[in-house]
C-alpha positions in Angstrom: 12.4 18.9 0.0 9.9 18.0 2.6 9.8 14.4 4.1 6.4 12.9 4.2 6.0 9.2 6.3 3.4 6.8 5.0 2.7 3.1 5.1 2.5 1.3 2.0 0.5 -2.4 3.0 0.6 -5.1 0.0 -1.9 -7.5 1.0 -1.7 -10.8 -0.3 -4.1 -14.0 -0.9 -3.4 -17.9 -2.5 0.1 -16.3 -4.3 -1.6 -12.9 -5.6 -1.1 -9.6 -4.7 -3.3 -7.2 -4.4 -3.4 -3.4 -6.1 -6.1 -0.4 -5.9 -6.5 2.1 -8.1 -6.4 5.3 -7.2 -9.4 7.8 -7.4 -10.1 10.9 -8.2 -10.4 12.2 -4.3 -6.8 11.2 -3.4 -4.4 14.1 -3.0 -1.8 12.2 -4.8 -0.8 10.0 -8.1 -4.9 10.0 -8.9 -5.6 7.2 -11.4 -2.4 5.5 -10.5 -2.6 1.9 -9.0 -1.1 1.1 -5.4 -1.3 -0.5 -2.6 -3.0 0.1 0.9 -1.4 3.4 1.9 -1.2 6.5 4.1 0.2 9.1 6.3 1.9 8.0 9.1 0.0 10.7 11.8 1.0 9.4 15.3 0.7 5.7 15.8 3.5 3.7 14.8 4.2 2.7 12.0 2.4 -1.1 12.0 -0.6 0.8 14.1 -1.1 3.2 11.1 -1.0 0.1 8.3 -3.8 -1.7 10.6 -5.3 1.5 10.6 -5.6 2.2 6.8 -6.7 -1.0 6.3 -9.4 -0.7 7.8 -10.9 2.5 6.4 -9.5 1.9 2.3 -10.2 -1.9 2.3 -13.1 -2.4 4.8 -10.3 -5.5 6.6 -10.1 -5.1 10.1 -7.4 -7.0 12.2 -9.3 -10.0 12.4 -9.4 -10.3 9.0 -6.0 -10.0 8.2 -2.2 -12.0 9.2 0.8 -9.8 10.0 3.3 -11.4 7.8 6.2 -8.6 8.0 7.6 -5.5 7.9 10.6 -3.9 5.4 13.4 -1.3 6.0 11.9 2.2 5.1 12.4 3.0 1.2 13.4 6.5 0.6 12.1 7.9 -2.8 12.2 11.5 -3.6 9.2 12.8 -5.9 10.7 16.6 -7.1 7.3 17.2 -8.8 5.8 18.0 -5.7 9.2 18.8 -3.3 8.4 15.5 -1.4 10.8 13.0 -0.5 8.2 10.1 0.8 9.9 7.4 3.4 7.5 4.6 2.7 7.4 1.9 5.3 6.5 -1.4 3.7 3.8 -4.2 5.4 3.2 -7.4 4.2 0.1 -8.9 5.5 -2.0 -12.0 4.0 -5.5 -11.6 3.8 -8.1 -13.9 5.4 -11.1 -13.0 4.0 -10.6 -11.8 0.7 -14.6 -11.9 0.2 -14.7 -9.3 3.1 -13.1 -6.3 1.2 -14.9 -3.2 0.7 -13.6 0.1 -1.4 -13.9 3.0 -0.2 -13.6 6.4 -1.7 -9.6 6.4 -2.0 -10.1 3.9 -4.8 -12.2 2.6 -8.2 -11.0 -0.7 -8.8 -9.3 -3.4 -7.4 -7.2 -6.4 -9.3 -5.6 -9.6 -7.9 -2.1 -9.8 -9.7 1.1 -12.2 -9.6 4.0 -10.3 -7.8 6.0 -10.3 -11.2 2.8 -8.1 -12.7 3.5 -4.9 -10.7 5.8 -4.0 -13.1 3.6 -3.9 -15.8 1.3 -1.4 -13.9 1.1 2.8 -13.8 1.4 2.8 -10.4 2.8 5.1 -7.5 6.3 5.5 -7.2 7.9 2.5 -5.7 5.9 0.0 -5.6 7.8 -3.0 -6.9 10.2 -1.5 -5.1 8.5 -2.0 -1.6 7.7 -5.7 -2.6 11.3 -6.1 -4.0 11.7 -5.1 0.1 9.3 -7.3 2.0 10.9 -10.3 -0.5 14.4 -9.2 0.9 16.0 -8.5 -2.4 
C-alpha cells in the first residue's frame, strides 16, 4: 500500500464549519463532500494548506487565521492501495464573502461541527475535526 501525504484544511466562520463537494474533475472520492485538501508536494505541510486554499477557495492568507494544526491521521483506503496520512489545519475564516469555487468543487455548505457526520464525505473527515478538537 502506497502512502500518499495531503492536507486536509476545515475552515471555520461564527461556530460553522465549512464542507465542499467534490466534482467531477477530482482524481478521488468525486461527489463526496470534504474539506480544503491536497497533496502535500514540497512545502511543508502548513505551506501546502495556505497553498490549497488559495487555488480551491479563492482565500488567500490575508483572508484567513491560523488557528492550529493536528497530529497526522493515518487511514488506509484498500480500494485504491492507498494509505493517505492526512495532516489536519484548522483555520477561521475572515472573509467568508470572499470565497470563490473553483473546479475541485460544485457546492459549498456551512454546517455545525456535530453535522459532518451526517455527510457522504471522504474518508476521515470527522475524524480530522475529532483531531483539531483534541478528542
Amino acid at each position: 500500500m502506497e502512502d500518499t501525504r495531503v492536507v486536509t484544511c476545515l475552515l471555520t466562520h461564527s461556530g460553522k464549519v465549512l464542507v465542499l463537494k467534490r466534482s467531477q474533475l477530482v482524481g478521488s472520492y468525486r461527489g463526496l463532500w470534504g474539506g480544503v485538501a491536497g497533496y502535500i508536494e514540497g512545502p511543508s505541510p502548513l505551506e501546502q494548506a495556505f497553498i490549497e486554499i488559495e487555488e480551491e477557495v479563492g482565500l488567500s492568507p490575508q483572508d484567513v487565521h491560523f488557528v492550529l494544526s493536528g497530529e497526522p491521521l493515518i487511514l488506509e483506503d484498500p480500494q485504491i492501495s492507498t494509505r493517505w496520512v492526512i495532516h489536519p489545519f484548522l483555520f477561521e475564516v475572515i472573509s467568508p464573502e470572499k470565497i470563490r469555487l473553483d473546479v475541485e468543487h460544485t457546492e459549498l455548505r456551512w454546517i455545525n461541527p456535530e453535522q459532518l457526520g451526517q455527510f457522504d464525505s471522504v474518508p476521515g473527515l470527522k475524524e480530522v475535526w475529532e483531531r483539531l478538537q483534541g478528542r
